[in-house]
N, C-alpha and C positions, 0 to 999 in steps of 0.2 A: 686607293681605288678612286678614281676621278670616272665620271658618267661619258665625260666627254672624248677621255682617251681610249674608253671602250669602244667608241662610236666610231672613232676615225680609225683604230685598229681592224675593226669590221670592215668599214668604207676600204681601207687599204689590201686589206685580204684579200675580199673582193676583184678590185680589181688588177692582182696580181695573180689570182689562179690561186692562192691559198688553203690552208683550212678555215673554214668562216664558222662552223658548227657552235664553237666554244665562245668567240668571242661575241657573236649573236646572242647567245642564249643572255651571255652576262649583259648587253646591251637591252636586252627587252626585261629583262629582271632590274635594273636601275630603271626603266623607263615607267615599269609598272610600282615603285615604291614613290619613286616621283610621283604619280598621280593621284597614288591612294595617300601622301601627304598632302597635297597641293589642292588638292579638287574638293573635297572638304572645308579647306580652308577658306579659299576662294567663294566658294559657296553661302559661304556663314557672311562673309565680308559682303559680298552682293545685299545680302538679306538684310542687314545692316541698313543699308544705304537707300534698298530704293523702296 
């Protein structure tokens, strides 16, 4: 499961007239582990620094 072939699976759905339902959801479910990893971390690093 790669984030990004979720993403252009969706983008392609789309605009093909597809079903977009399924592979949305799985795009915004990676996009929200992504942040709830990253945004944290990112944060702490900032803090760090300035």
């Amino acid at each position: 499961m790669n984030p990004i072939s979720q993403l252009v699976t969706t983008v392609r759905e789309l605009m093909i007239g597809g079903p977009v339902a399924e592979s949305l959801m799985w795009t915004l479910v990676w996009m929200a582990i992504l942040l709830i990893v990253f945004v944290p971390l990112a944060l702490r690093a900032y803090r760090r620094r300035a």
